[in-house]
C-alpha positions in Angstrom: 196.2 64.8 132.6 194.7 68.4 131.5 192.5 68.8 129.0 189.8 71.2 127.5 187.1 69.9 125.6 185.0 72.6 123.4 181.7 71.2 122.4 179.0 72.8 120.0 176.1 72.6 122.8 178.9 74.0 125.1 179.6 76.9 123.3 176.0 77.4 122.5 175.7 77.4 126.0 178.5 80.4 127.0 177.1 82.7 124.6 173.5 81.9 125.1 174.5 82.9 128.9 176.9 85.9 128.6 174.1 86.7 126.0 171.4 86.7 128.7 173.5 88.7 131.4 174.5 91.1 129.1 170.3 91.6 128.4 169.8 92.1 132.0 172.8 94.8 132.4 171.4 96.4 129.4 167.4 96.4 131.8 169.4 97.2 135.2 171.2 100.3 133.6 168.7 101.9 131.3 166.0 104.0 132.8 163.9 103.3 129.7 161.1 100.7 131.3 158.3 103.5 131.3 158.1 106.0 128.4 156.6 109.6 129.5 153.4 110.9 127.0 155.6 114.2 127.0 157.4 115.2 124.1 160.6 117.6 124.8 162.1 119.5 121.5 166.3 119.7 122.4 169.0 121.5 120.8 171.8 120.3 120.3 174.7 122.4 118.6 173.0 122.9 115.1 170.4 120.1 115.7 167.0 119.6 117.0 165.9 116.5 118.6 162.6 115.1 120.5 163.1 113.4 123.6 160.6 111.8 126.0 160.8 111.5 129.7 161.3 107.8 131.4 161.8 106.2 134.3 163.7 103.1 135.2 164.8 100.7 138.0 167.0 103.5 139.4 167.8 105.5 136.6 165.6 108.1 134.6 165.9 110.9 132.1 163.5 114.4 133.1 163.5 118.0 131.7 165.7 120.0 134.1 164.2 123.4 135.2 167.3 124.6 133.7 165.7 123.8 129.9 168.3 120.5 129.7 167.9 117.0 129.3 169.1 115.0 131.8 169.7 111.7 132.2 170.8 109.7 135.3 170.5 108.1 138.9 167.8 109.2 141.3 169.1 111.4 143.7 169.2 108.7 146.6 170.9 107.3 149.2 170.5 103.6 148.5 167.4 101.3 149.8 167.2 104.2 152.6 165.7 106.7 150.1 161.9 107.7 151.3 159.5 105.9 149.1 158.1 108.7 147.4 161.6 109.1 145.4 162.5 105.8 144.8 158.8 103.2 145.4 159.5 100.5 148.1 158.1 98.2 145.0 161.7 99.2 142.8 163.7 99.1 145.7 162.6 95.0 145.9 162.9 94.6 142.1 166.1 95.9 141.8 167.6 93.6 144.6 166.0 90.5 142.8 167.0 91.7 139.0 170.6 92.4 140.3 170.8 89.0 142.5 169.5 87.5 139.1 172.1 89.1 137.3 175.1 88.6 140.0 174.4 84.7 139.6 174.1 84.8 135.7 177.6 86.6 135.6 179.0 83.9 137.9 177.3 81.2 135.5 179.4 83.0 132.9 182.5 81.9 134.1 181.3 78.0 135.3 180.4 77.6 131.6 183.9 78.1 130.5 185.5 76.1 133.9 183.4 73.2 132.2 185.5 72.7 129.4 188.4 71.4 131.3 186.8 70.3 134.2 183.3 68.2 134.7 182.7 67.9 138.9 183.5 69.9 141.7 183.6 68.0 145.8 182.0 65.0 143.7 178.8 67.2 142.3 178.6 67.9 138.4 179.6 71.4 137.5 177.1 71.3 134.5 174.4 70.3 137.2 175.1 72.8 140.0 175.6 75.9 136.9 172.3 74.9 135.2 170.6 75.0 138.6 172.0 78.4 139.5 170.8 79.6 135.8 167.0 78.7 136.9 167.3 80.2 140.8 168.6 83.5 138.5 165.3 83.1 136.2 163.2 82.9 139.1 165.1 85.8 140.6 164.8 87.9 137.6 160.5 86.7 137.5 160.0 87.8 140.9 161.8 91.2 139.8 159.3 91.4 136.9 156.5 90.8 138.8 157.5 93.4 141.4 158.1 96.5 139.4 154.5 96.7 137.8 153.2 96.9 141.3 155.2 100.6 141.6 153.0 101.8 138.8 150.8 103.9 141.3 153.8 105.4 142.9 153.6 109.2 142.7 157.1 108.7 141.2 155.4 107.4 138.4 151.8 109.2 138.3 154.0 112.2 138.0 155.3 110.8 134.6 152.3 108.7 133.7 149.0 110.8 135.0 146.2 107.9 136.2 148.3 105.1 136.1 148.6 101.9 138.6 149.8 98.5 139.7 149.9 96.8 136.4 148.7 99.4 134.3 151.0 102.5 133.1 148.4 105.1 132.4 149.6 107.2 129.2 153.2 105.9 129.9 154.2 103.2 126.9 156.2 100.1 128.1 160.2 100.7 126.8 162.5 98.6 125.4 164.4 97.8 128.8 161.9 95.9 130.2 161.7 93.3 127.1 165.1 93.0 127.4 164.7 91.9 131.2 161.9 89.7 129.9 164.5 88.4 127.1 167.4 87.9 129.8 164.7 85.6 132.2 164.0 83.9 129.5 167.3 82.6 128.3 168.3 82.0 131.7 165.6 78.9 131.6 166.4 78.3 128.6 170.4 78.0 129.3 169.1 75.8 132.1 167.5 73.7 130.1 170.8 73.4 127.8 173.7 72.8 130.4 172.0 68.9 130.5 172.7 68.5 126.9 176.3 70.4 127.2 176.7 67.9 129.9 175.5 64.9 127.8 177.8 66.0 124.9 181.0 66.4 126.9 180.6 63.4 128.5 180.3 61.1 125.5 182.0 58.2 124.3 183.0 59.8 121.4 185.0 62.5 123.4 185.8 59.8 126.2 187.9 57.7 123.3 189.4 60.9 122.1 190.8 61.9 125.5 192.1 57.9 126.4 193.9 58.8 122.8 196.0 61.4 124.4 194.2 64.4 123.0 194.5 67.5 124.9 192.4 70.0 123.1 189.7 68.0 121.7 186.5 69.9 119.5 183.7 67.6 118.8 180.4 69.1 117.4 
């Protein structure tokens, strides 16, 4: 017989994960990880605005020789860029952060497959889903632990005068790379909660419920 089961630690546990994936897009895509000292003055149409240069993963936002702001991709081909456009040390961050979030995006889907089914080839679902949520933690740790090290790239000393591994110079640290920090975080901690989603769709309470004949059965 088919049934779904929705539990509270269940659903804590989608959104905590599509949560945490949706962090690390927002770090993979944004090229705000290091924060130029430079301040630009823009205009816009009738407005003026500041901007400062920054530098991502593989993204970054420069003064154009043309006087405009640009934001975008490095001009690369891929992992076969020479180092001294895109550091060797963000070319290994970026394949852990995205194999990170490949894995937390697959998690995203398991979560909800877990509703209405509890083992797959006779291994728990919750088990094998919570594991892949640490291997993506660790992948996302090793990431942050990489992209420091390009700090005395001349990518970077460009934007951030005497800086190296581990310290930025006169860049500032951006948002981006707390949210990648945020996004590791809750991918332990998601871990850490598909044992009690497990433990909650698997009790007796929810057990006598589904002997009963319910199909859709919500138990919090």
């Amino acid at each position: 017989m088919c049934y779904v089961v929705i539990t509270g630690r269940s659903l804590l546990w989608f959104l905590m994960t599509l949560v945490a994936a949706m962090l690390t897009v927002s770090a993979v895509v944004s090229p705000k990880w290091l924060i130029g000292p430079e301040v630009f003055t823009v205009k816009n149409n009738f407005t003026t605005q500041e901007r400062r240069p920054s530098l991502g993963i593989y993204t970054r936002c420069t003064m154009m020789l043309d006087g405009h702001y640009h934001c975008g991709p490095f001009d690369f081909d891929g992992f076969f860029t020479d180092s001294s456009v895109y550091p060797t040390e963000f070319k290994v961050c970026m394949f852990f952060i995205s194999l990170g979030l490949f894995i937390l995006s697959a998690t995203v889907f398991l979560t909800l497959i877990t509703c209405c089914r509890q083992s797959l080839l006779g291994k728990s679902i919750h088990t094998m889903t919570g594991s892949a949520q640490a291997f993506a933690g660790i992948s996302i740790m090793i990431a942050l632990f990489l992209h420091p090290l390009g700090w005395g790239a001349k990518r970077v000393l460009r934007l951030c005068g005497d800086s190296e591994a581990f310290y930025p110079g006169d860049c500032a640290i951006g948002w981006a790379l707390y949210c990648a920090v945020a996004g590791m975080s809750l991918a332990f901690v998601c871990a850490l909660i598909s044992l009690k989603a497990e433990s909650a769709n698997m009790s007796a309470s929810v057990k006598r419920r589904i002997e009963a004949g319910e199909r859709l059965v919500f138990f919090l």
